[in-house]
Each structure stands twice: as C-alpha cells, then as structure tokens.
DOLO-340063 format. One record per residue (C-alpha): x negated, y negated, z. Coordinates in pm, whole numbers, plus 50000, padded with zeros to 5 digits. Layout:
REM DOLO-340063
XYZ/...
END
This chain:
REM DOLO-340063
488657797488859/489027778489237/492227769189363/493267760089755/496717774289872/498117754290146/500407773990433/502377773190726/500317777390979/501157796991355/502367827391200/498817843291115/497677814190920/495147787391025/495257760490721/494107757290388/492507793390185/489937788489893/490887819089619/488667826089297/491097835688969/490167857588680/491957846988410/490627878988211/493087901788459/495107879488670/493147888889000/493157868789267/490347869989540/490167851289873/487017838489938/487857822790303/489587797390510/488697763390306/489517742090616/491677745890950/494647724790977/497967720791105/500867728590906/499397717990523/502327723490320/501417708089975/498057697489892/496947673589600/493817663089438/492317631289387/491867625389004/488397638088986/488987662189231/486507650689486/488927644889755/492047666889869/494987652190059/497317672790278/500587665790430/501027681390775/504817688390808/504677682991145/507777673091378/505537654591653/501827633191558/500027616691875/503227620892079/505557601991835/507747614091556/506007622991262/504007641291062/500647634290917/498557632590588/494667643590623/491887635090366/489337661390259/486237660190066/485717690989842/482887710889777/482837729089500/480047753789561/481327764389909/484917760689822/485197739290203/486737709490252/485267684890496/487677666590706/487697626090669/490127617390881/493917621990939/496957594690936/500357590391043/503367591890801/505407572290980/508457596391004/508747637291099/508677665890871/505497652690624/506507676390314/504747661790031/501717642689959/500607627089611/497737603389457/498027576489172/496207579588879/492947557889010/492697578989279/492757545189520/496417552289636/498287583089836/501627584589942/504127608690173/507527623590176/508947625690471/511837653490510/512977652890842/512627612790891/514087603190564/511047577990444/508457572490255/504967557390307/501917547990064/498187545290209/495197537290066/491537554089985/488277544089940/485797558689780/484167583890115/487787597990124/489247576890413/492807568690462/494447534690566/497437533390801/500767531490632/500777498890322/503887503690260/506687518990472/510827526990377/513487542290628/516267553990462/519797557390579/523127575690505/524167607390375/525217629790092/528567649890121/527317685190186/525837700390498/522187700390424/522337657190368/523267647490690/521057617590658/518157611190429/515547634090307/512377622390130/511337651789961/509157640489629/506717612289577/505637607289200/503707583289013/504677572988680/502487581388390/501347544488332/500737544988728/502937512988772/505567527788952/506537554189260/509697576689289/510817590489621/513307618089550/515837618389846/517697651789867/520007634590135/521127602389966/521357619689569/519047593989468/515477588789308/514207554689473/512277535889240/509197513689310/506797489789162/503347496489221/500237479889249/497397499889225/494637475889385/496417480489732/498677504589736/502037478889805/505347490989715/508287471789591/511547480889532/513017483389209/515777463289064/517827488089023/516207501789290/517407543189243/518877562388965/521747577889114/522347618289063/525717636689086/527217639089399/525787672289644/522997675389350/520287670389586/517477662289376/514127677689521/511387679189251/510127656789012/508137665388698/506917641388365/507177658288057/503337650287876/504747627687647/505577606687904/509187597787844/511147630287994/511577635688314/512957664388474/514747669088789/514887701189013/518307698089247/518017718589537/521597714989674/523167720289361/521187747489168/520487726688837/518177704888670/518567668288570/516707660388273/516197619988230/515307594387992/512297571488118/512437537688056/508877523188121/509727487088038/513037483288271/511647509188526/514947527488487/515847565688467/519317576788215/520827614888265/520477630487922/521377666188061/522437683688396/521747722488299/522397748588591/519447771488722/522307800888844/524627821288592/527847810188551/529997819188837/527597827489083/528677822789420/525547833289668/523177808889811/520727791289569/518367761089637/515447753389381/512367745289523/509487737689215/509657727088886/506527727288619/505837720988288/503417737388057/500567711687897/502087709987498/505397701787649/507277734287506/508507748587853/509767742788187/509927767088468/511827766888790/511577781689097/514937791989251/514657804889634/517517822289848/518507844889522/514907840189452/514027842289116/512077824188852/514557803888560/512717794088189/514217770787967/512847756187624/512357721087518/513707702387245/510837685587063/513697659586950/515247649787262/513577667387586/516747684187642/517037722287777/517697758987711/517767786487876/515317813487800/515817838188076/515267847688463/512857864988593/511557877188916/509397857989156/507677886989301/508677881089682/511557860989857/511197818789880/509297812889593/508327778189762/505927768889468/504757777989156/501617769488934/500687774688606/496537787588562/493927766488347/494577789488052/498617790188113/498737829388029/499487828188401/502267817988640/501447815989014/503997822189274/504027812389630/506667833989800/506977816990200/509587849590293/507207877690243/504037863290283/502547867389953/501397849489668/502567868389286/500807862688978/502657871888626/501237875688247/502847843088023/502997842287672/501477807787552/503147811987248/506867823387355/507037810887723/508097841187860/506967851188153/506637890488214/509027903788514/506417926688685/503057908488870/500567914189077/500687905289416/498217892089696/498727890590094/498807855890219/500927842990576/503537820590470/502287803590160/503397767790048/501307755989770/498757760589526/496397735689365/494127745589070/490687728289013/
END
C-alpha cells in the first residue's frame, strides 16, 4: 500500500518520502524521496488522488512573511510527485493545507500569521493566488494565544462550507463556500465559540456527517459538536479530557481520527506523548474512554489509520521515527507495543 509522509526538512530531511505498507505484517518500506521541498508539514490529496498539495510552514516566501502551498501531480507507478507550481499563503507559519470535495478548491492555515486563505485548481494541478483571504486578530488568555493561530481548515461534508480552527482566538470560524471559485464568506454566526484556554487545533467529521469532533491542544480535551447543515452552526454536546484526572505535566493534542463505521476516535496527545481511544455512542456521537496507549516515540505530531484499519500509524517529530501498531477492527484497541521505522522529523502521513 503507497503513502507519502511529509517532514521537516534541514535536519536530515529533504521533503516529501514515498513508503510501501504491508498490511499482512505492518512493515513499512521506504522506497525514496517522492519530491524535494521546503518544510512540507501536512500533505493532502486531491479527491482522486491525482494531485497532492503541500503546505510549506515556512516563516519567510519571496522575501515577505509567509509560508507557501505547492501543487504536485502524482504518479503512481514511480511513487514521484511532479512539481506544478508553488503559491503564497498570505501569512507565516503555512501548517495545514486541505481540498474540497470537487477537487477545484484548496485552502491554508496559517499558524504563525493567524489567517486563512482559499485558492483554486484546475485540472493540470495549478494553483491560483489567494481567492479568498482573512487576518485574524486578538488573543486567548493563556501563553501559547498571544494572537491568532489558524491551525485547521475543513470542508464540510456537503462541501458548502469551510472551518478555520483558531487555537489563539478559541474559536472555529465558519464560512460559506462556493465551490465554482473557491470564494469564502463569513458565516452568520460567523464561529462557534469553545471554552476559554481550550485551544481547539483539529477538526474531524464523524461519517455520518452530523458529529464533529474537536481536538484542543491548549487544554488537553476534546469537544464533540452537533452539526447543523441547514443554519451552518456547530452546538457543544460534550467536552471529554484526553489526560487522567489530576494530571499536572505538560499536554497538548496534536491529531484526531476516526475509524470509517464511525465506532472510534483516536487522539494523539504530544509532550506526555501518548495515544488516547474513546468509543462512540451510536445514539448521540458522544465519548468514552477506552484507554491510553503508547505512541511509540515522543511528539506524536500525526496519526493515520491504514486501508484495512488493523493499523494505526504514528508520526513521532521528537525521535525521528514513524510507529506502526496492530488495531482490533472489532474492539478498537490499539496494541501498546509497534514497530518502528527511522524517518528525520516526521509530520504527516497520507494514504493512497
């Protein structure tokens, strides 16, 4: 099975590595550099995965501040990605990079610049300057939202609307979206608001569409929210922690995934670094825990379930490695010892 793991790059790392999986033993095998590239910290596919988009989390782009998001065709027999061409974000610190559900549309999170931008794509792969462009502004009332911090772009399951999740302001900003040019419009209410300090980082759909659950990095805990498609508006239905009760150490969630029937969630929790499993009410979406687990390194960054799900995929950033642990499709568990394969400060992996 191919997948593309995207990494930090000037630390022994040049870009973006093509792998090969066997499901049969969990092996994982790199067949080579897939495509050189400055800082590609999440990757995402185009819907019928002829096209790959990066987001360079870059500081500086053409001598202004920002980061970048390149476009990559894919070929499948090679496992190399051909370079398109390569567009500001529009703010620094380019962290994450998605596509709508025609494939027509991409849009970037920008961490360090607080914004958000939305581009589009034609058919050879090739990206537009920004469509649509937001600066955000204020601040949250810990340390680490000092200002805003675009962290998530996510398309809603119908594909008529965007969310920006903005660790800094505790909010989920909420767009409109039309998917025949890529224009964003804001929302009316334009966020769904999240407890004070939560920080909300990730953003996941459950399949049926309606759930939505929400990985807070600052707080160590999970939102899990009610979709309304036809008012475009999000309601808390549970705030569950990812640490014990009365830990104290430093926490800060980083990836949050959800198997394919909708039974399971899984979180990735860095700085105690370990791997949290809850269950999911077939009635109401809401959580429970199952257990923690180990994440086979130090800052999980991201995780990914395989094709067949009897796998989890961890991309530990603090000891350069990625970990790969036996699931149970049936239970949800996920085993607590893995294999593990060297890789320089991995960010993200994306399945074909």
């Amino acid at each position: 099975m191919p997948l593309f793991v995207g990494t930090q790059t000037g630390k022994g790392s040049k870009g973006i590595y093509a792998y090969d999986f066997n499901a049969a033993d969990g092996e994982l095998t790199q067949t080579g550099i897939a495509a050189e590239a400055d800082n590609p910290t999440f990757l995402a596919l185009s819907p019928d995965q002829r096209m790959l988009f990066a987001a360079n989390e870059l500081d500086e782009y053409e001598g202004k501040k920002s980061g970048a998001v390149s476009s990559f065709m894919v070929d499948r027999k090679t496992m190399k990605l051909a370079k398109v061409n390569e567009v500001s974000a529009g703010g620094p610190g380019t962290c994450h990079v998605s596509v709508d559900h025609t494939g027509r549309c991409v849009f970037a999170a920008n961490y360090g610049g607080g914004s958000a931008a939305s581009f589009t794509v034609d058919k050879t792969g090739h990206l537009s300057d920004a469509v649509s462009f937001f600066q955000y502004s204020g601040h949250g009332p810990k340390p680490q939202q000092a200002g805003p911090r675009g962290h998530r772009v996510t398309v809603s399951p119908d594909n008529k609307f965007l969310f920006v999740n903005d660790l800094g302001l505790d909010e989920i900003h909420v767009y409109h979206l039309d998917a025949s040019t890529a224009k964003l419009t804001p929302q009316d209410p334009p966020a769904w608001k999240a407890e004070p300090g939560s920080g909300p980082r990730a953003l996941r759909f459950h399949p049926n569409g309606r759930w939505a659950y929400c990985a807070n990095e600052v707080g160590s805990s999970v939102n899990v929210l009610d979709w309304d498609a036809k008012k475009g508006v999000f309601t808390t239905a549970q705030l569950i922690s990812t640490v014990p009760e009365g830990h104290t150490g430093p926490s800060a969630p980083s990836e949050i995934i959800i198997d394919k029937a909708g039974h399971f969630v899984y979180v990735a929790n860095r700085l105690d670094d370990f791997m949290v499993s809850f269950s999911i009410s077939p009635t109401d979406g809401k959580l429970t825990l199952m257990e923690r687990t180990s994440c086979g390194g130090k800052t999980p960054r991201h995780i990914a379930l395989d094709p067949t799900e009897r796998w989890l995929l961890v991309a530990n950033q603090a000891t350069d490695n990625l970990a790969v642990f036996p699931r149970d499709v049936k239970t949800g568990k996920l085993s607590n010892e893995g294999k593990s394969f060297p890789l320089s400060r991995p960010q993200c992996i994306v399945f074909l």
